[in-house]
C-alpha positions as CSV (number, residue, x, y, z in Angstrom):
1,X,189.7,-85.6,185.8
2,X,188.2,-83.0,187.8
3,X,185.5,-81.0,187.1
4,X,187.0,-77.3,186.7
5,X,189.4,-78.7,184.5
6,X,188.0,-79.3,181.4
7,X,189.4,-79.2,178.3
8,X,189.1,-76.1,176.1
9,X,185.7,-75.6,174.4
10,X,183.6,-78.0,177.0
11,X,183.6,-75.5,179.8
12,X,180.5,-73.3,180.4
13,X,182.2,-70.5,178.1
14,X,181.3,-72.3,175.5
15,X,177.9,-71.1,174.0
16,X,174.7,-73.7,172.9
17,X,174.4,-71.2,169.7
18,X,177.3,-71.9,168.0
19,X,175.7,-75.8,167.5
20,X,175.2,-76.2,163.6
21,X,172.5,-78.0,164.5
22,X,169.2,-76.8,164.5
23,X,167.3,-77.5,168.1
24,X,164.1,-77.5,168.9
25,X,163.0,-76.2,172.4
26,X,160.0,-75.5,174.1
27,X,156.7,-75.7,172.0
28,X,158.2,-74.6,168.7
29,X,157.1,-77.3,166.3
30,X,159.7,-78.8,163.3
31,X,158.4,-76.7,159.9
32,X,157.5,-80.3,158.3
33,X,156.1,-81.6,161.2
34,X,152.6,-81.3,159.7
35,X,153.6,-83.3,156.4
36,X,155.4,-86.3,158.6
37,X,152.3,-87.0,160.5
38,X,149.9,-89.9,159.8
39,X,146.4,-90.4,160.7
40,X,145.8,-92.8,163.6
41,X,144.0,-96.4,162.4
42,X,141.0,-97.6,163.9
43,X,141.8,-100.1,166.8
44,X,139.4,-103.0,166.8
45,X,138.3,-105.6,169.6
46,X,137.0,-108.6,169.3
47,X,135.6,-111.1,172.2
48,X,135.4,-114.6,172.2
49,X,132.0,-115.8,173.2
50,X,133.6,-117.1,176.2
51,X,134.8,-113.7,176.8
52,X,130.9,-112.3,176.1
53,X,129.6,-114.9,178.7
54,X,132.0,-114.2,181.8
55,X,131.3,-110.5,181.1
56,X,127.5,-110.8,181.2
57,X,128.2,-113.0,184.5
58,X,130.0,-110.6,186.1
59,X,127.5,-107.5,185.5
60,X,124.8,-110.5,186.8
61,X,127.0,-110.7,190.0
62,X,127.6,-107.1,190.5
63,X,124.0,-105.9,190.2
64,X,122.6,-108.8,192.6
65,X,123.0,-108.5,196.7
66,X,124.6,-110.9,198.4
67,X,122.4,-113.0,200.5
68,X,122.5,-113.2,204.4
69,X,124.1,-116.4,205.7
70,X,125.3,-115.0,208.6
71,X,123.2,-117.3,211.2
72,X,124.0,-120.5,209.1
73,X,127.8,-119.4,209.2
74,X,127.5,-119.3,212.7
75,X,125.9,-122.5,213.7
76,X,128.6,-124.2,211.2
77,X,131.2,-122.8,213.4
78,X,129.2,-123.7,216.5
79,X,129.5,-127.3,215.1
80,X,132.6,-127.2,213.9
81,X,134.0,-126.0,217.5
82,X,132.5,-128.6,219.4
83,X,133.4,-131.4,217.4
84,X,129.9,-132.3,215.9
85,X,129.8,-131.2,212.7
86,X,130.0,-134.6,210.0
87,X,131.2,-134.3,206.6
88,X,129.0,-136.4,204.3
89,X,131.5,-137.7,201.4
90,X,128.6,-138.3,199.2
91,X,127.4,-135.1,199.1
92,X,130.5,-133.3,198.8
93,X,131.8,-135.8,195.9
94,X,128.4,-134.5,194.1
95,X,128.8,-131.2,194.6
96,X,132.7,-131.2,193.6
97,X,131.5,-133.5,190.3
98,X,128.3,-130.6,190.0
99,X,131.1,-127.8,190.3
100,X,133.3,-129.5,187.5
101,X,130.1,-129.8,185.0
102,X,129.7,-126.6,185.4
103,X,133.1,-125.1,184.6
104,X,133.3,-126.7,181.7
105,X,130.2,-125.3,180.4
106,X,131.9,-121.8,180.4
C-alpha cells in the first residue's frame, strides 16, 4: 500500500484532538499523580566479612608505593637471556604451597 493512499481518517487530515482519550504531553502532570506515588524504601547492604577484608586490602594496596625492582628485573632477564638462570624446584614448590595457605586464609 503506498503511503499517500491511506485509507480515510489515517491521513494527516485527521486531527490528534478528536482522541477521546485524555493525553498527557510535555510536563503536565496526571491530576492524581500525587495520590499514586509511594515513598521510596530504605535500600540496605550488607558485607560478608570476606567482603570487609578484601576491601580493607585493597585501600592497604592503593595507599602504599610500589617498590623499585627495576635492577633485579633486569639482571633476571640478563640471566634468563644467556641461559644461566636455574630454577630451584624446592623453592618454588614452597612458595606455590606458601601462596595456597594464604588464599585460603581470605
Amino acid at each position: 500500500m503506498a503511503i499517500d493512499k491511506l485509507p480515510a481518517g489515517l491521513g494527516n487530515s485527521t486531527p490528534l484532538t478528536t482522541n477521546k482519550y485524555k493525553q498527557n504531553i510535555g510536563n503536565e502532570a496526571a491530576p492524581n499523580a500525587a495520590k499514586n506515588t509511594v515513598s521510596p524504601s530504605q535500600d540496605s547492604v550488607t558485607l560478608t566479612p570476606q567482603a570487609q577484608r578484601l576491601s580493607q586490602v585493597q585501600q592497604n594496596l592503593a595507599n602504599t608505593s610500589a617498590p623499585d625492582n627495576s635492577a633485579k628485573i633486569a639482571a633476571l632477564k640478563k640471566a634468563v637471556n644467556e641461559g644461566s638462570y636455574q630454577v630451584d624446584s624446592d623453592k618454588l614448590a614452597a612458595n606455590i604451597s606458601s601462596f595456597e595457605q594464604d588464599l585460603k586464609g581470605l
